[in-house]
C-alpha positions in Angstrom: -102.0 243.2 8.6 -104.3 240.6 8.1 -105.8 239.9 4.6 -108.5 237.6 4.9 -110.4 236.2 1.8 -113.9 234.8 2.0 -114.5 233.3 -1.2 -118.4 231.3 -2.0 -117.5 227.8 -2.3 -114.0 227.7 -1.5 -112.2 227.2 1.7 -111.8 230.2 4.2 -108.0 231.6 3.6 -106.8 234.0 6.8 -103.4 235.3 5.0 -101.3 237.7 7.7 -98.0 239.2 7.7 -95.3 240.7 9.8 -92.3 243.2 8.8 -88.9 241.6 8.8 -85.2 242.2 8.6 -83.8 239.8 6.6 -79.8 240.9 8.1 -80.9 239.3 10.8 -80.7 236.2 11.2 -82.4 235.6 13.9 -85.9 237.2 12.5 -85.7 235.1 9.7 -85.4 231.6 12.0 -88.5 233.3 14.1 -90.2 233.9 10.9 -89.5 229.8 10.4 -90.5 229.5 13.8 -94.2 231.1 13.6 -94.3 228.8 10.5 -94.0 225.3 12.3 -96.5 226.7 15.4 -99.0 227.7 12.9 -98.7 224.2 10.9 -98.7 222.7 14.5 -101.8 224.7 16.1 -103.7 225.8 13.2 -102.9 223.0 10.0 -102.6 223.7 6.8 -100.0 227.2 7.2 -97.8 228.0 4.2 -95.4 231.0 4.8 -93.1 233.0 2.4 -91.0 236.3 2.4 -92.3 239.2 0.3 -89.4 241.7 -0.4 -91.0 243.4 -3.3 -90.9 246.8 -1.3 -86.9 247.2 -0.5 -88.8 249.9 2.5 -91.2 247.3 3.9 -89.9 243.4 3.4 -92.5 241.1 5.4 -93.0 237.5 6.3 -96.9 236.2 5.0 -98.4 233.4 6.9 -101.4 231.5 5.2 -103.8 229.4 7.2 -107.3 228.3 6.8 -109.0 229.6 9.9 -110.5 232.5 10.6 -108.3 234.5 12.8 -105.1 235.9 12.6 -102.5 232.5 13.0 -99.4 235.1 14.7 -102.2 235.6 17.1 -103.5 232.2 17.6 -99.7 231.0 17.7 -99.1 233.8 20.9 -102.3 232.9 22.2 -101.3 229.3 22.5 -97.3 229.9 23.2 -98.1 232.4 26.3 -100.6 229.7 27.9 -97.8 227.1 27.8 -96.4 225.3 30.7 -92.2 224.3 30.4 -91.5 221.0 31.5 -88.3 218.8 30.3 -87.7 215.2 29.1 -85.1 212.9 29.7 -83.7 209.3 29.1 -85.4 206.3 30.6 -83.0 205.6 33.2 -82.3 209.4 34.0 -82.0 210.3 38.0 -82.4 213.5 39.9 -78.9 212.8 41.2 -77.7 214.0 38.3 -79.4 217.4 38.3 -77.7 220.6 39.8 -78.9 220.9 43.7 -79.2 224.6 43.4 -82.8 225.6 41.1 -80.3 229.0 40.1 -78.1 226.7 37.9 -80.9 226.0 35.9 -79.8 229.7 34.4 -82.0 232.3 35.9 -79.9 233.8 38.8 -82.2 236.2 41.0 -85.3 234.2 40.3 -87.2 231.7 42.8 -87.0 229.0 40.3 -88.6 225.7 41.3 -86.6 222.6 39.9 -88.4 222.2 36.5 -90.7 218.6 36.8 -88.7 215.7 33.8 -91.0 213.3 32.2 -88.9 210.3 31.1 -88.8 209.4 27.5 -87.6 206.2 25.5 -86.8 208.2 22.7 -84.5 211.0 23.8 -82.2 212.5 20.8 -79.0 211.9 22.2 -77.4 209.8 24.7 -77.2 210.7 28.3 -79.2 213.8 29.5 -77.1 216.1 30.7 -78.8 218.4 32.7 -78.0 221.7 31.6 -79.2 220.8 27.9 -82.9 219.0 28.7 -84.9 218.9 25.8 -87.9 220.8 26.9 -92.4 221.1 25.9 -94.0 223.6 25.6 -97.6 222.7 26.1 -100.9 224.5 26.4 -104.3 222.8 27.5 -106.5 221.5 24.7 -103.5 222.2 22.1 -100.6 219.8 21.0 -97.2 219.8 22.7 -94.4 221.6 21.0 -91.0 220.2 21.0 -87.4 221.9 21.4 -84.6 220.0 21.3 -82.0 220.9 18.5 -79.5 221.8 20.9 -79.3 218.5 21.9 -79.6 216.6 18.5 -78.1 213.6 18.3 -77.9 213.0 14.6 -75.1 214.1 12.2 -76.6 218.1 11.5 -75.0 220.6 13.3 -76.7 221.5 16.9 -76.3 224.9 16.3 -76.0 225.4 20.2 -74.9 228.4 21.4 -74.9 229.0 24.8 -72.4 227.5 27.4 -71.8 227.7 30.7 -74.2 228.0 33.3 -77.0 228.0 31.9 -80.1 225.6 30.8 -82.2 225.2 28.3 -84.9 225.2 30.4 -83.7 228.3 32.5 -83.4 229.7 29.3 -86.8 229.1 27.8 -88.7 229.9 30.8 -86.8 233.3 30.9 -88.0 233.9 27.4 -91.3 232.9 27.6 -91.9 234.4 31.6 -90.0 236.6 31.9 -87.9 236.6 35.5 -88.6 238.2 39.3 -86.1 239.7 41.9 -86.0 237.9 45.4 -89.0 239.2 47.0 -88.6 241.7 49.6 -89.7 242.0 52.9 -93.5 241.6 53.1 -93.1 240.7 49.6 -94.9 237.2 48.2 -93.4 237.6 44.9 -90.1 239.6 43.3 -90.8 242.7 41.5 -90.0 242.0 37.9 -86.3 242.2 36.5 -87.3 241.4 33.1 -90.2 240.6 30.6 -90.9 237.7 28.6 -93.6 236.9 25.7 -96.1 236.3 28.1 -96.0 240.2 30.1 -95.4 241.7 26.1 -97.9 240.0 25.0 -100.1 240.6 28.1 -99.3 244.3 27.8 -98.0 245.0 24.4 -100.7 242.8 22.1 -101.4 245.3 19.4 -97.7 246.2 19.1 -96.8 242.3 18.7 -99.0 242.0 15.9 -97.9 244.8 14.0 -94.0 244.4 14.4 -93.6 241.3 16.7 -89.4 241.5 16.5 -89.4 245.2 17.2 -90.7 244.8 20.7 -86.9 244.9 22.4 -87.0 244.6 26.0 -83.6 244.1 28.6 -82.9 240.4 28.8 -80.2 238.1 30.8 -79.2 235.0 29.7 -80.8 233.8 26.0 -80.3 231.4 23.2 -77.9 234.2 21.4 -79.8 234.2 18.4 -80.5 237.3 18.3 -78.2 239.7 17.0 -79.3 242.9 18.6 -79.0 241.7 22.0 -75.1 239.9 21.5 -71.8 241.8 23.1 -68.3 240.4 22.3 -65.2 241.5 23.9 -63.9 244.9 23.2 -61.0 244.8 25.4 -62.2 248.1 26.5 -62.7 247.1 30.5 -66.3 246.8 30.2 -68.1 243.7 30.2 -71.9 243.8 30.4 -71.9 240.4 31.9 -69.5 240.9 34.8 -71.4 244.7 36.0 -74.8 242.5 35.5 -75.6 244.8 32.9 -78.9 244.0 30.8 -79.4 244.1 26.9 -81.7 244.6 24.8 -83.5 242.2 22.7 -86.7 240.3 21.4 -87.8 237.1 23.7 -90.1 236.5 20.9 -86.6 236.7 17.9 -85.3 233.6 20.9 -88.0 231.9 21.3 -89.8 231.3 17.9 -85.9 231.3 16.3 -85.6 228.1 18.6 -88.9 226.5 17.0 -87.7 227.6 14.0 -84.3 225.5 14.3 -86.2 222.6 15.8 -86.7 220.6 12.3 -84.4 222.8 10.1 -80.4 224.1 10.4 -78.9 227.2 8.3 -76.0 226.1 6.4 -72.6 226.3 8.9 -68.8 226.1 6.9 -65.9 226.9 7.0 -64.8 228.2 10.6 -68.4 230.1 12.2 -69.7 230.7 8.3 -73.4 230.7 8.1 -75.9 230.6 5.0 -79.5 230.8 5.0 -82.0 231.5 2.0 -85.3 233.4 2.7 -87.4 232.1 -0.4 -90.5 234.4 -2.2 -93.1 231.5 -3.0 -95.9 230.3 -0.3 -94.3 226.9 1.2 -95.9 224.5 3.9 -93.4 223.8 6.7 -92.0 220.8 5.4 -90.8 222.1 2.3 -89.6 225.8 4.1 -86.9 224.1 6.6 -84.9 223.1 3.5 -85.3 225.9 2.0 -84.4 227.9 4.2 -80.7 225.8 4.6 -80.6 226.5 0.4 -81.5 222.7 -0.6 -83.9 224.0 -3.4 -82.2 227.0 -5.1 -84.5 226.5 -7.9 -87.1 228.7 -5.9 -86.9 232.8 -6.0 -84.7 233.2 -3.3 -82.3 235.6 -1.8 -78.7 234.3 0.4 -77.3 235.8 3.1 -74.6 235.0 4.9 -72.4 235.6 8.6 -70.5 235.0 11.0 -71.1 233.1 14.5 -69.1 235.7 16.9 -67.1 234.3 20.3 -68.2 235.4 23.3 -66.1 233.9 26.2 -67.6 230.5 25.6 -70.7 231.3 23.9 -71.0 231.9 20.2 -73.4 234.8 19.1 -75.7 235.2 15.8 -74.3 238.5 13.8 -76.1 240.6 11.5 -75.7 239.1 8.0 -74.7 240.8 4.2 -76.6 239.4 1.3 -74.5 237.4 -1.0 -75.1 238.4 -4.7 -74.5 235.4 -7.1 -73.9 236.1 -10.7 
């Protein structure tokens, strides 16, 4: 709940917070992620994990405006548009004809609109991995691109197949429509994004943001709730077009989250991250969070990345007690 201190002669602190699991790995990439969009929209945003209740473990953000930054960060990430950027030199030949490759089957999907760029991360665009923007009017543009990074840290991409980034994304953030029937302008709705939660659901996103679960189809895999692996049990949720549930918002704000930062991978799939008990701006949270400063009150947890056909999934983690 928001705790917000007015002191006489000093500058005007809004200090908020949001419960947490810190097994999963994904909340604690979102919790990363609402860090950089509050630096980004609101300035000045420090964020830290306080675990000193085992029952109630939360994520504090710390801005200097007045209103609550989780809100002002929704506010601004549900009135975004999704376009993608390419190479100078990129041509629409080389997108998929159909608009449904782009990852959301079932939805009328216009072909997403590519601004050109001279300093794309990596190589030739290939069209099912577009960086994308997220931009709202009359606030700065928000960048996601790690799954396309073209320097020596990991991508940490994992989806496959056929689906986008930008298919992806949009799904998060819009949610996705049927085919409209007969008489119908528009499909009915096959599943929610941030926007409808956060349209119908805004008290509940406040509280406990990540416990909002809602059935999704394709996503980033990050997070855990909503990943299936093969059971060779003759049941694949995938192939009966069955729906799971999860949190757009755990996708979504995990993606910011990885945009400037990467957990520690090794080994074959091993993961690390740190979640770290000290208010830190954004710059000095991403390495952090990887385990580049241990010298901060910190606590390690570690999985595994999970094979699903050609997609990897996010696990739950187990804390890793070091003598």
């Amino acid at each position: 709940m928001p705790d917000e201190r007015h002191n006489q002669g000093e500058p005007q602190v809004t200090e908020s917070s949001i419960p947490v699991d810190l097994r999963n790995p994904g909340q604690v990439l979102a919790c990363l992620g609402f860090l950089e969009a509050a630096e980004l929209y609101c300035g000045n945003a420090e964020g830290w994990f306080n675990w000193l209740d085992a029952t109630d473990t939360r994520f504090c953000l710390r801005t200097d405006v007045e209103a609550n930054p989780f809100a002002l960060v929704l506010d601004a990430i549900t009135a975004s548009d999704i376009t993608c950027y390419a190479p100078c030199g990129y041509s629409e030949a080389d997108e998929p004809g159909d608009a449904e490759t782009y990852g959301i089957p079932g939805e009328l999907l216009a072909r997403p609109s590519i601004l050109l760029s001279d300093s794309f991360p990596s190589g030739k665009g290939n069209p099912m991995e577009l960086p994308i923007i997220l931009k709202a009017a009359k606030q700065p543009a928000l960048e996601l691109s790690h799954w396309t990074d073209g320097s020596s840290r990991e991508t940490f991409k994992l989806y496959s197949g056929n689906r986008s980034a930008f298919g992806i994304a949009k799904s998060m953030l819009s949610g996705t429509r049927h085919k409209p029937k007969r008489g119908q302008s528009i499909g009915d709705v096959k599943t929610k994004g941030v926007s409808q939660l956060w349209l119908e659901q805004r008290t509940a996103l406040l509280e406990r943001p990540f416990d909002v679960v809602t059935p999704m189809g394709g996503s980033f895999n990050l997070d855990p709730r909503g990943a299936w692996t093969a059971i060779d049990a003759g049941y694949s949720p995938n192939a009966q077009k069955h729906q799971v549930a999860a949190s757009p918002i755990v996708e979504l704000f995990a993606a910011i989250g990885l945009e400037h930062a990467r957990p520690y991978v090794y080994g074959v799939r091993k993961v690390q991250y740190l979640v770290w008990g000290c208010p830190l701006p954004a710059m000095m949270a991403r390495p952090a969070m990887s385990g580049a400063i241990p010298v901060l009150p910190h606590r390690r947890f570690g999985f595994e990345l999970a094979l699903s056909g050609k997609n990897k999934v996010v696990t739950f983690s187990e804390e890793e007690i070091v003598p």
